[in-house]
C-alpha positions in Angstrom: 0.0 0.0 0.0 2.8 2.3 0.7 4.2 1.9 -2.5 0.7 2.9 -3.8 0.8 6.2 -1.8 4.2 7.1 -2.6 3.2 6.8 -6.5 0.2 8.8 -6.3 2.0 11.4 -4.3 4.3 12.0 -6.7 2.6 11.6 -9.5 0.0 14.2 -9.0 2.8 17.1 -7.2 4.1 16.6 -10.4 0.8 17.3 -12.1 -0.2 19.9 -10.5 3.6 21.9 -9.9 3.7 21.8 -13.8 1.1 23.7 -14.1 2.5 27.2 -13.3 6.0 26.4 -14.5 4.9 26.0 -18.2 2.4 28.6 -17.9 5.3 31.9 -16.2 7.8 30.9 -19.0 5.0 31.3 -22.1 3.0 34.0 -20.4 5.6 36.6 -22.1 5.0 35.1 -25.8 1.7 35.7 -25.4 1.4 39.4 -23.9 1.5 39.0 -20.3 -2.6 38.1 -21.1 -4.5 36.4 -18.1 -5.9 34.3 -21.1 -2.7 32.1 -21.2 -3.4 30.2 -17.8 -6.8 30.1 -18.7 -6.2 28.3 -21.7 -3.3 26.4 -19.7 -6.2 25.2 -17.7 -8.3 23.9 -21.0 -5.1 21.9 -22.2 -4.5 20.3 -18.5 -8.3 19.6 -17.8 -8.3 18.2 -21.8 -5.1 15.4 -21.2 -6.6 15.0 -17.5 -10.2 13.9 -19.1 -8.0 11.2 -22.2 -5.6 10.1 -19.0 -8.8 9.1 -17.2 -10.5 7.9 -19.9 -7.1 5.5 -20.6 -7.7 4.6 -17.6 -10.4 3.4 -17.3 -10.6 1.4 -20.8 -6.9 -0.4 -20.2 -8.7 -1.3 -16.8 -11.5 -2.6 -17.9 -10.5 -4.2 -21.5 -7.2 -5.3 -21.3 -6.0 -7.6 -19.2 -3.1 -7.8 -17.4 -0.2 -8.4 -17.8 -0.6 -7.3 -21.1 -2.2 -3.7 -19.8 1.2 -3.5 -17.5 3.4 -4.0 -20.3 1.8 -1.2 -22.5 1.6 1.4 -19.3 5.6 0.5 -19.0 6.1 1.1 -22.7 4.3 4.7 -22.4 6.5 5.5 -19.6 10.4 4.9 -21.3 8.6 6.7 -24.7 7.7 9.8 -22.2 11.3 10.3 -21.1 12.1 11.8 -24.8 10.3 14.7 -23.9 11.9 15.7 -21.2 13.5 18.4 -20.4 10.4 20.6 -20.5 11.6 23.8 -22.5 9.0 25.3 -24.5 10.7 25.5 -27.8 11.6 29.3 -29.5 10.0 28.4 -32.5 6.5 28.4 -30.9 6.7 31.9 -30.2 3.6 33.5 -32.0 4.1 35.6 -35.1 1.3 38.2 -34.4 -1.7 36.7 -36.2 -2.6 33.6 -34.4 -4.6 32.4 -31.7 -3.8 32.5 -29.2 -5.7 29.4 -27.6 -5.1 27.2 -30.4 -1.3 28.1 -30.5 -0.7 27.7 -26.1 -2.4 24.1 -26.6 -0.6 23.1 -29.8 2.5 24.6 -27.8 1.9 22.6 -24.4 1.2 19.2 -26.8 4.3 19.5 -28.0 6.3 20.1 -24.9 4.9 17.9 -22.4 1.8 16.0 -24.3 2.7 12.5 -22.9 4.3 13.3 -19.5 1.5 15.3 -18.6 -0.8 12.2 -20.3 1.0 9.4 -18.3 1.0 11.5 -14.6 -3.0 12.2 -15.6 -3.2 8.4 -15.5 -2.0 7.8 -12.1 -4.0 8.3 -9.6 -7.6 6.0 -11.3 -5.2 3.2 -12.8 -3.1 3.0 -9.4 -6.2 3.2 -7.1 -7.3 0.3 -9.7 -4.2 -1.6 -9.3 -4.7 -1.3 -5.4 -8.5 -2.5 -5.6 -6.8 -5.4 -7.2 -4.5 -6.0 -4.9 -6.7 -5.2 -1.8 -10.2 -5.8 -2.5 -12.4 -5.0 -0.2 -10.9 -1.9 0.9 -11.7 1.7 -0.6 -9.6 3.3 -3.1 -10.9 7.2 -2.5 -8.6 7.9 0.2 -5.8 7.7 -2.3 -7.9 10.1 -4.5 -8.0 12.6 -1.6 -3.9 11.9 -1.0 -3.8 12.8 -4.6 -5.0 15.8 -4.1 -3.5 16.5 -1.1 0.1 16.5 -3.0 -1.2 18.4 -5.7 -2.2 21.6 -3.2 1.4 21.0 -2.4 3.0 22.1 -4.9 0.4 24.5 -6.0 1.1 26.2 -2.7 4.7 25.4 -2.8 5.3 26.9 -6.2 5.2 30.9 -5.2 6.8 30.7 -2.0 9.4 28.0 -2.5 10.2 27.5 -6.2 9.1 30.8 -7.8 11.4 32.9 -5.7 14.2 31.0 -5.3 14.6 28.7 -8.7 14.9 30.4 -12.5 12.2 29.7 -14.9 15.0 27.1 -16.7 15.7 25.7 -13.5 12.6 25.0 -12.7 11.8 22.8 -15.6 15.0 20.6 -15.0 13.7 20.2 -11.9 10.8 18.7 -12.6 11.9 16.8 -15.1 14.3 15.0 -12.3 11.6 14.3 -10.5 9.6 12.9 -13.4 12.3 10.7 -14.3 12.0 9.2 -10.7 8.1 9.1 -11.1 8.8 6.6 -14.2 11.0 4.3 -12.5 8.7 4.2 -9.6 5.8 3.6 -11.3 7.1 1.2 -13.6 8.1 -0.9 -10.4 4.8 -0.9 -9.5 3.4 -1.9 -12.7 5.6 -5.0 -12.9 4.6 -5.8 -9.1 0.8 -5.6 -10.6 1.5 -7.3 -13.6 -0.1 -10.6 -12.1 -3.1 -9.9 -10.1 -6.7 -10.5 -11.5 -8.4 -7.8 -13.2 -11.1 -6.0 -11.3 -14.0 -7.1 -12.4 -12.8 -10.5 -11.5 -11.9 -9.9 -8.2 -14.6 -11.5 -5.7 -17.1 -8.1 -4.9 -18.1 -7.7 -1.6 -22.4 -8.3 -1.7 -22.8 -4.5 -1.3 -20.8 -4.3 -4.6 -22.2 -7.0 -6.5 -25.8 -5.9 -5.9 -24.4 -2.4 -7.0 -26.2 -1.7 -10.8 -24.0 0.3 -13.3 -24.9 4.2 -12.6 -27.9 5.4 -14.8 -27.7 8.4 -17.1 -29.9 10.5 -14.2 -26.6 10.0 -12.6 -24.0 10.6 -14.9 -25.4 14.3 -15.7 -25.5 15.1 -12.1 -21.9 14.3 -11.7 -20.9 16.0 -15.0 -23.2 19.6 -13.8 -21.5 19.1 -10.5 -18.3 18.5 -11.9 -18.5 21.4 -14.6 -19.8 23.7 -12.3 -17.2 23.8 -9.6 -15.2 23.6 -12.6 -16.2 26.5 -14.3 -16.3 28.7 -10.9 -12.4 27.8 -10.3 -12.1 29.6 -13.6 -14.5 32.0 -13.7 -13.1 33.3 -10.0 -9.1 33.2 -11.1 -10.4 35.3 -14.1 -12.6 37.9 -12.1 -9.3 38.1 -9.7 -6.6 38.7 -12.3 -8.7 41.4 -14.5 -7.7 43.5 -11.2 -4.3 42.4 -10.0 -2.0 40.4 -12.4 -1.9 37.5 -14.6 0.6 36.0 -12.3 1.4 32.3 -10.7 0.0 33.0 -6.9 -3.6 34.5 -8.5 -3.8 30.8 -10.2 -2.5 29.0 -7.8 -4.5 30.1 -4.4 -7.9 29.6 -6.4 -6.5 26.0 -8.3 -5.5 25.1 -4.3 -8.6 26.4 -2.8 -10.7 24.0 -5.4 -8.1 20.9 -4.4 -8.6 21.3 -1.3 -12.7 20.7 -1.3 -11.7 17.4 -3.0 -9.5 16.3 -0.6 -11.7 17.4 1.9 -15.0 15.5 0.7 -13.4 12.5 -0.6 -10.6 11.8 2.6 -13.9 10.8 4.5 -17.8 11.7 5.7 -16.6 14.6 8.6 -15.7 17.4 6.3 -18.7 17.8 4.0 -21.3 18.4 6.5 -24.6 18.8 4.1 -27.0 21.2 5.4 -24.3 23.3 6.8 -22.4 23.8 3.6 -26.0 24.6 2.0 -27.0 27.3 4.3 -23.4 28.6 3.8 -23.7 28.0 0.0 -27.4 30.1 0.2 -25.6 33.2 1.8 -22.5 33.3 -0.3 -24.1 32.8 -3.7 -26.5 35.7 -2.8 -23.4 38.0 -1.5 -21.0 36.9 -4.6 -23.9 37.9 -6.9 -24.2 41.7 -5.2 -20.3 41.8 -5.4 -20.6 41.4 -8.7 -23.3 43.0 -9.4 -22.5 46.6 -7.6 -20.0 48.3 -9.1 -19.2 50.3 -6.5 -17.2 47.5 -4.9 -15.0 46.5 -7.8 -12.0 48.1 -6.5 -12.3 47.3 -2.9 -9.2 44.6 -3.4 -9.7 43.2 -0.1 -13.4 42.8 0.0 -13.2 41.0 -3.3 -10.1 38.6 -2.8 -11.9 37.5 0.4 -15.7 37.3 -0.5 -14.3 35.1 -3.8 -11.8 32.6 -2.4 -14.4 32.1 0.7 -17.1 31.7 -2.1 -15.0 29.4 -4.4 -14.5 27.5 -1.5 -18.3 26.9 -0.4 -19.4 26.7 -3.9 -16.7 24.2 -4.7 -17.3 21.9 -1.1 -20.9 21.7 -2.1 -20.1 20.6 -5.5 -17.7 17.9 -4.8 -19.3 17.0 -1.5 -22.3 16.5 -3.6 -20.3 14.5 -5.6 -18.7 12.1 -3.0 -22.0 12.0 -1.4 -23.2 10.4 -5.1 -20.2 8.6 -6.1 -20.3 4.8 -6.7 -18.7 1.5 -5.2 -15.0 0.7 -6.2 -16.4 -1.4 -9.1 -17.0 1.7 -11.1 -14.3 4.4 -9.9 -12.9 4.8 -13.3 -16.5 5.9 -14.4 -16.7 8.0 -12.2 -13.2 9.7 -12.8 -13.7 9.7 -16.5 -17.1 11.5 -16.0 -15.6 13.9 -13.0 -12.8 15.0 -16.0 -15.3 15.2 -18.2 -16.5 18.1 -16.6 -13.5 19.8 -15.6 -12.9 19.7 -19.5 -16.3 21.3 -19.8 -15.9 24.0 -17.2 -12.9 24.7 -18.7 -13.7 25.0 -22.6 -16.9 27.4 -21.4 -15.3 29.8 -19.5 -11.2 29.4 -21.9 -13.4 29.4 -25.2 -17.0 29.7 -25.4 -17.1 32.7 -23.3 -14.6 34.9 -25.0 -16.5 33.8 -28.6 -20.2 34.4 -27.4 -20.5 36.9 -24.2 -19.8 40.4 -24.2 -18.2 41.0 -20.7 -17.1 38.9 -18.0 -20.6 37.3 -16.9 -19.6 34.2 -16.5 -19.3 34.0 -13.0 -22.4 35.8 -12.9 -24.0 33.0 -14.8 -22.4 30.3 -12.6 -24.0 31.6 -9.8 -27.0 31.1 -11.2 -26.7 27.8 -12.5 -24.9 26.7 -8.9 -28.4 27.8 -7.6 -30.7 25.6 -9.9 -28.1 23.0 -9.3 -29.0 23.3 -5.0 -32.6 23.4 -6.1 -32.8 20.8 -8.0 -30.6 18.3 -5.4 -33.1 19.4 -2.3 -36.3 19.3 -4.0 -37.0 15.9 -1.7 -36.4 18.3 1.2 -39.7 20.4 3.1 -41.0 23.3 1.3 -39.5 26.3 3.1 -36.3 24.7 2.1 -36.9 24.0 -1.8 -38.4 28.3 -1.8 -35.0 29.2 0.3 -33.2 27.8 -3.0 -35.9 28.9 -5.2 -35.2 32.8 -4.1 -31.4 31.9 -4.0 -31.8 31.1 -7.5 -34.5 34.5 -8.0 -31.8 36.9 -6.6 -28.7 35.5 -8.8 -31.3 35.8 -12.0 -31.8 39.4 -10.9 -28.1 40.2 -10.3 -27.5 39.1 -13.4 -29.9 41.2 -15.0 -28.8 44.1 -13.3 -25.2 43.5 -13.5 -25.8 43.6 -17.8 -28.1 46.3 -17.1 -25.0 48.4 -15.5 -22.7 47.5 -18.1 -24.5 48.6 -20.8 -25.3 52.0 -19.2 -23.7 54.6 -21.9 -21.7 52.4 -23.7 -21.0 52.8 -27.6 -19.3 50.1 -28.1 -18.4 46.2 -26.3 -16.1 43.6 -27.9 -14.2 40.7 -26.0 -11.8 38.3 -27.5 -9.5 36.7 -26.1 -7.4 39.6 -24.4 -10.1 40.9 -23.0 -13.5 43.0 -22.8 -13.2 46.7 -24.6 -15.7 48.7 -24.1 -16.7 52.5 -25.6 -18.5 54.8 -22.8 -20.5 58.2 -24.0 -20.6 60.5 -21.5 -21.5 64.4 -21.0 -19.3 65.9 -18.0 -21.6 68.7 -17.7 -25.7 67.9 -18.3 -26.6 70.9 -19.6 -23.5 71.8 -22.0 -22.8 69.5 -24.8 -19.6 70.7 -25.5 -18.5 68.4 -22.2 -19.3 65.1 -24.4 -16.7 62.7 -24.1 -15.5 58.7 -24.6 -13.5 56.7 -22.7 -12.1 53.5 -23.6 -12.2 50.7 -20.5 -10.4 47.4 -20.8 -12.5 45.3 -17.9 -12.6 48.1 -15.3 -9.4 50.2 -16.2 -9.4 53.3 -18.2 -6.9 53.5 -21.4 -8.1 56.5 -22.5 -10.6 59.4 -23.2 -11.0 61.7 -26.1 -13.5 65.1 -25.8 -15.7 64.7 -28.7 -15.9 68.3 -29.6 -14.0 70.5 -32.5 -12.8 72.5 -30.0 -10.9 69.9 -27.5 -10.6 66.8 -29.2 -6.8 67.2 -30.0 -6.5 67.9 -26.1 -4.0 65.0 -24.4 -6.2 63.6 -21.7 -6.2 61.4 -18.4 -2.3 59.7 -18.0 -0.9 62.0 -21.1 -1.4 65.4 -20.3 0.8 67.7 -21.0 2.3 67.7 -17.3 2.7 64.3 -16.7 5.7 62.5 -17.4 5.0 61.2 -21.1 3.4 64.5 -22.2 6.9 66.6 -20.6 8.9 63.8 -22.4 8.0 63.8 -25.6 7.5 68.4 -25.4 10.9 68.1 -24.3 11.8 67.1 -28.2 9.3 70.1 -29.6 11.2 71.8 -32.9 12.8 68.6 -34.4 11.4 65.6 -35.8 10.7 62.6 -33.7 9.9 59.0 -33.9 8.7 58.1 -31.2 7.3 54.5 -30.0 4.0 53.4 -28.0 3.9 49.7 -26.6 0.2 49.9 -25.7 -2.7 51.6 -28.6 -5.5 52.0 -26.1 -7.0 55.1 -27.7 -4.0 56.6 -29.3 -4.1 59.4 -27.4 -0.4 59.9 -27.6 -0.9 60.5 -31.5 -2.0 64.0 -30.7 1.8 65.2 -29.7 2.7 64.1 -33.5 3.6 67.2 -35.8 3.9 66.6 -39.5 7.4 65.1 -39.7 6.9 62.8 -36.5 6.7 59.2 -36.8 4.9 57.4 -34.2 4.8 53.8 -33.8 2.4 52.1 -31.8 2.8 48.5 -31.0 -0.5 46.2 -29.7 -1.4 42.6 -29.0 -5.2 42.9 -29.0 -6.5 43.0 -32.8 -9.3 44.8 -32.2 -8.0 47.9 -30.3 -6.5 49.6 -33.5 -10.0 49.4 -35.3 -11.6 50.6 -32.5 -8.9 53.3 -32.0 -9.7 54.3 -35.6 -13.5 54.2 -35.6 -14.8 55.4 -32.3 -12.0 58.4 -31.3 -10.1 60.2 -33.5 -6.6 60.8 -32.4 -5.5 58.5 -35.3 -7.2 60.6 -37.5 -6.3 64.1 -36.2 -2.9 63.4 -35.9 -0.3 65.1 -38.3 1.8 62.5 -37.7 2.9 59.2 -39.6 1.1 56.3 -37.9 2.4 53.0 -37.6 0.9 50.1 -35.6 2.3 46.7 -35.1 0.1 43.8 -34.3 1.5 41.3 -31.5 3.5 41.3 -28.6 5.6 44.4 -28.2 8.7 42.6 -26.8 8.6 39.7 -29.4 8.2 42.5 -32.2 11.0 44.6 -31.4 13.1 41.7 -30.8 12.5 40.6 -34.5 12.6 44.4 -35.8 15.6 45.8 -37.7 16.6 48.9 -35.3 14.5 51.6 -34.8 15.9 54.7 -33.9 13.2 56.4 -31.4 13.6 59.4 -29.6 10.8 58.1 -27.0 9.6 54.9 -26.3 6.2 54.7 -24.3 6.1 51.2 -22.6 2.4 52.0 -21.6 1.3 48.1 -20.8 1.5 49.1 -17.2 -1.9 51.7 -17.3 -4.3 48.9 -15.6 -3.5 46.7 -12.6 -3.1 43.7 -14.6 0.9 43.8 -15.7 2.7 41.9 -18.0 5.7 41.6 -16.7 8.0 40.5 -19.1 8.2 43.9 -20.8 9.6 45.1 -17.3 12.9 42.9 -17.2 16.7 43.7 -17.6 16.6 41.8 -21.0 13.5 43.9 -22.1 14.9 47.4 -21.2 18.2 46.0 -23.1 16.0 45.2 -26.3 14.1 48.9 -25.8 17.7 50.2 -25.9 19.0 48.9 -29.0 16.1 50.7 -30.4 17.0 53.8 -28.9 18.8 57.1 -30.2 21.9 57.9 -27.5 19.6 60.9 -26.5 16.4 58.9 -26.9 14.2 58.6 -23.5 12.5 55.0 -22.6 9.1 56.4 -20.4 7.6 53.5 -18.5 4.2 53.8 -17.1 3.8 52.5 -14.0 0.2 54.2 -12.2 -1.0 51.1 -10.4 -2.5 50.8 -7.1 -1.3 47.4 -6.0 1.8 47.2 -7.3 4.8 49.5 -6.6 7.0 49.2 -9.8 9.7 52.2 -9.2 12.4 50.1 -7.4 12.1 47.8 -9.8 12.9 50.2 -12.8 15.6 52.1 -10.5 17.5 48.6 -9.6 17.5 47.9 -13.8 18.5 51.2 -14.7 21.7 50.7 -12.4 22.6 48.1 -14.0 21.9 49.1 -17.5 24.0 52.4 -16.4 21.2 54.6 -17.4 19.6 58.5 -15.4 16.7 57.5 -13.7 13.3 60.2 -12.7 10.1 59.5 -11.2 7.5 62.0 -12.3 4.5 61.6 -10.5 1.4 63.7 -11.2 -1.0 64.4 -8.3 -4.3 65.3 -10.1 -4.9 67.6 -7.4 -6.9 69.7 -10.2 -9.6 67.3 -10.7 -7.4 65.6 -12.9 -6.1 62.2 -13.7 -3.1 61.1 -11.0 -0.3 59.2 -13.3 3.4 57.8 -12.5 6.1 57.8 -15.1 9.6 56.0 -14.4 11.9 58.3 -17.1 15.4 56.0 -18.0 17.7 57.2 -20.6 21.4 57.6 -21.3 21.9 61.0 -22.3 22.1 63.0 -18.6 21.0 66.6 -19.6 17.0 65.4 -19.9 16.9 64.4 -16.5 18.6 67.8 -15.7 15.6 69.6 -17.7 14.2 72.0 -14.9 10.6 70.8 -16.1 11.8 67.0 -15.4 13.7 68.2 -12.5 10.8 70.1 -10.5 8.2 67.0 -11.3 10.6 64.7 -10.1 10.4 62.7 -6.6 12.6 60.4 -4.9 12.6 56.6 -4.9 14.2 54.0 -2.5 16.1 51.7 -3.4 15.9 48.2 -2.6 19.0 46.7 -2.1 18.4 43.3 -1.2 15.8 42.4 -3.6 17.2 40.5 -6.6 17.4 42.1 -9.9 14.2 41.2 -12.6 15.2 39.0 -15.1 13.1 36.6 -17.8 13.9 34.2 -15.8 13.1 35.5 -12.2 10.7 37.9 -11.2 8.7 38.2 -7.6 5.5 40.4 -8.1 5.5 39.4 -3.9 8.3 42.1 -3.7 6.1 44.9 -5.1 2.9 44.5 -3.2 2.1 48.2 -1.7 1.7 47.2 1.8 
């Protein structure tokens, strides 16, 4: 039995550790986007489901020891994949998609690994069934689970900070070599015993019918569900914070630990109190979301939605192990459980990006999570089945009012795969329309406005006036021709500085931002300028670019909450600076109120040997508030008197390590 454990426990910290490792080193390719662990989930839940569903056909139509042999034979053919290094040559052009390109990507780099450990736990609590019938295999499945928190948890505080990206991949790739000769072992000790079905069934078992279809849908909506919540949760979190390991990892280990917890035995999932707490959280989730008034209280939200995940999730796999069948048909089971982790995943990585205009998915969950605890309790009294019959009333409503409230003056909504864009109307002043303005939001952040009248429509707004540290940056060059350089479209409000032999070259990963740049503001348009714009990831383009030659490169990624980090490294700032003129400024953006960038920059500069200013703009008149980080080579612009007076001090921080591509810490710049 120990030998059991010990496979399962390594086998699914391996599964699970992988997970994050893979998804920090391509997160750069793809634009920092919160859509690359998203669809790093779709791939994983995918090869889960076909590992299971291997599983349980080797089990159940091949005997042994011919089923032993073939399980060895997968395991020597894995070891050619290893070591898990996403290859160069998957780096996206520009063009593709993204989702199709990240699975295609993760097939390629650790396809039958991640196949082989998806295998273990079912096929090894089989084996053990075998070997020790009569005694039940699910505690297994909640020590597999068990190790795969583990390393979720384990992977920002003790492998993230302390291990390179590279590093981290040969290290798991040790430790899958071991997890092939252990396993193997253990299939050639199994090779011999009789196959399951022929192993003498207690009575309970044997009287035990194959689960009916009634069945197998509840398992798959309970399964889905808690599912597409994990999802729907990580994505509602990282719109507002970062697309970064520990805002995957705490929800990932959060929905873990409710399976451990309902399947290591009866005491945890105590029915009718997880459905009162399920009754109160789904109705408080569903105001969260619902109020917009809350959407920036960080706090309030982390807490309400990792205590909701949690509920919601204990009540969907406590259901679950409350309806799960004798040893006889575990695999099933499994295979059906994957099933709908697949399904939770493809609606909320693919359907919802194609079909819904905003982030309502979680919305939607809630209400399906609440027909779901209405339809499971409609045996129960009547004052019961109406509590989950309002439940499911108030989400409904919520819903409606949360589309109601997104719509309000809005002239335009897209989403793809990078996120929601939406076009607000809106009159600053009721009674004069000469106050008409747009504003373009990517989920809750603003990336721009434009004043819609003749009169001040060519007027630099919000984080680019004239007096903050872009707009003094690039005045600073007024009476000589410029090029200058924009990693991040938005609106193109920039565009507005360019005089008639200016260049300006704007660089963007979402497609649809420069149409919507073009047809609903008209900086673009008004500008005397020569526009450029680059599709695809700035850092990936510029890399591939001939050099450049900018007087002021605008790394503007940093405007919402959500960063992407790579284009904030030592080996980024060099790329910037090979496109640089020896006077040319590099002007990074950094406004963000969870995240305190500056000693970041200041430690890179230092060791790039370049003049560092922090020009921070108060807003005091009403205005926006903005925070420009200034690096450049050529002393005398930091000297400007208008650079000088805006300028404020920033501590250094000594003992943190430097950011690299291969090591970064967003734990470091958390404002406290």
């Amino acid at each position: 039995m120990l030998l059991h454990a010990a496979t399962i426990f390594l086998s699914a910290f391996l599964l699970f550790l992988v997970q994050p490792i893979l998804a920090k080193q391509i997160l750069p390719w793809f634009g920092g986007a919160a859509i690359v662990w998203t669809s790093c989930m779709v791939f994983f839940q995918l090869v889960l489901l076909l590992g299971y569903a291997y599983s349980h056909w080797i089990t159940t139509k091949v005997a042994s020891p011919r089923q032993n042999w073939i399980h060895v034979g997968l395991l020597v053919a894995s070891l050619a994949f290893l070591p898990i290094l996403p290859g160069e040559s998957w780096k996206p052009a520009g063009d593709d998609n993204p989702v199709v390109r990240i699975l295609l990507l993760l097939f390629a780099t650790v396809g039958l690994p991640y196949f082989l450990l998806s295998t273990t736990s079912p096929l090894i609590q089989a084996w053990f069934a075998r070997e020790f019938p009569g005694s039940s295999p699910y505690r297994l499945f909640a020590l597999s689970n068990f190790a795969s928190m583990l390393a979720l948890l384990g992977y920002p505080f003790l492998f993230e900070p302390w291990l390179a990206s590279p590093q981290q991949s040969w290290a798991w790739s040790g430790g899958y070599a071991l997890f092939v000769a252990v396993c193997a072992g253990l299939a050639w000790r199994s090779r011999a015993l009789p196959a399951l079905e022929r192993a003498t069934p207690s009575p309970q078992e044997a009287a035990e019918p194959r689960p009916g279809l009634r069945s197998l849908l509840v398992w798959l909506a309970l399964a889905s569900m808690g599912s597409v919540t994990l999802l729907a949760v990580s994505n509602h979190l990282t719109q507002n914070i970062s697309s970064i390991p520990l805002l995957w990892v705490i929800p990932l280990a959060i929905y873990l630990l409710t399976f451990i917890l309902c399947f290591e035995g009866t005491r945890w999932y105590r029915r009718d109190a997880f459905l009162g707490g399920l009754v109160w959280i789904v109705c408080v989730m569903a105001w969260f979301l619902a109020d917009k008034r809350l959407q920036f209280e960080l706090v309030w939200q982390v807490g309400v939605f990792t205590v909701g995940l949690f509920i919601v999730c204990m009540f969907c796999h406590g259901e679950l192990a409350r309806l799960r069948p004798g040893p006889r048909h575990l695999t099933l089971f499994y295979l059906v459980v994957s099933l709908g982790g697949v399904v939770g995943g493809v609606l909320v990585g693919i359907a919802a990006p194609l079909t819904l205009p905003g982030y309502l998915e979680l919305e939607i969950a809630l209400v399906v999570v609440a027909l779901l605890a209405l339809y499971l309790n409609l045996d129960r009294p009547k004052p019961v089945v109406a509590m989950f019959g309002a439940v499911a009333l108030f989400t409904a409503g919520a819903l409606a009012y949360r589309v109601d409230n997104f719509t309000e003056d809005t002239v335009l909504v897209e989403r793809n795969f990078y996120g929601v864009m939406r076009v607000k109307e809106t009159l600053a002043r009721d009674d004069d329309p000469e106050t008409r303005y747009r504003s373009l939001v990517h989920g809750a952040i603003l990336h721009g406005e434009q004043w819609m009248s003749e009169k001040y429509r060519r007027a630099a707004t919000t984080y680019y006036k004239t007096s903050s540290g872009i707009g003094k940056t690039i005045l600073a060059h007024e009476g000589r021709a410029i090029k200058v350089g924009v990693i991040g479209l938005g609106a193109g409000t920039l565009a507005t500085y360019g005089d008639a032999d200016d260049t300006y070259r704007f660089y963007d990963i979402n497609p649809d931002v420069p149409r919507i740049a073009r047809e609903q503001f008209t900086y673009l348009g008004d500008s005397a300028a020569k526009i450029e714009i680059v599709l695809g990831d700035a850092r990936l383009s510029l890399e591939r670019e001939p050099v450049q030659g900018f007087d002021v490169l605008a790394v503007d990624a940093f405007s919402g909450d959500s960063i992407p980090v790579h284009l904030i490294t030592l080996e980024a700032v060099g790329a910037y600076l090979r496109h640089m003129r020896p006077q040319g400024v590099i002007a990074f953006h950094v406004s963000n109120r969870f995240l305190d960038l500056k000693p970041v920059l200041l430690a890179i500069a230092e060791k790039h040997g370049l003049e560092y200013a922090f020009v921070h703009e108060t807003g005091d008149d009403g205005g926006t508030t903005s925070d420009w980080v200034l690096l450049t080579r050529w002393k005398p612009f930091i000297l400007r008197p208008e650079i000088v007076v805006a300028t404020e001090p920033v501590a250094p921080q000594p003992d943190w390590r430097l950011w690299t591509d291969a090591y970064n810490n967003l734990l470091q710049v958390w404002r406290h």
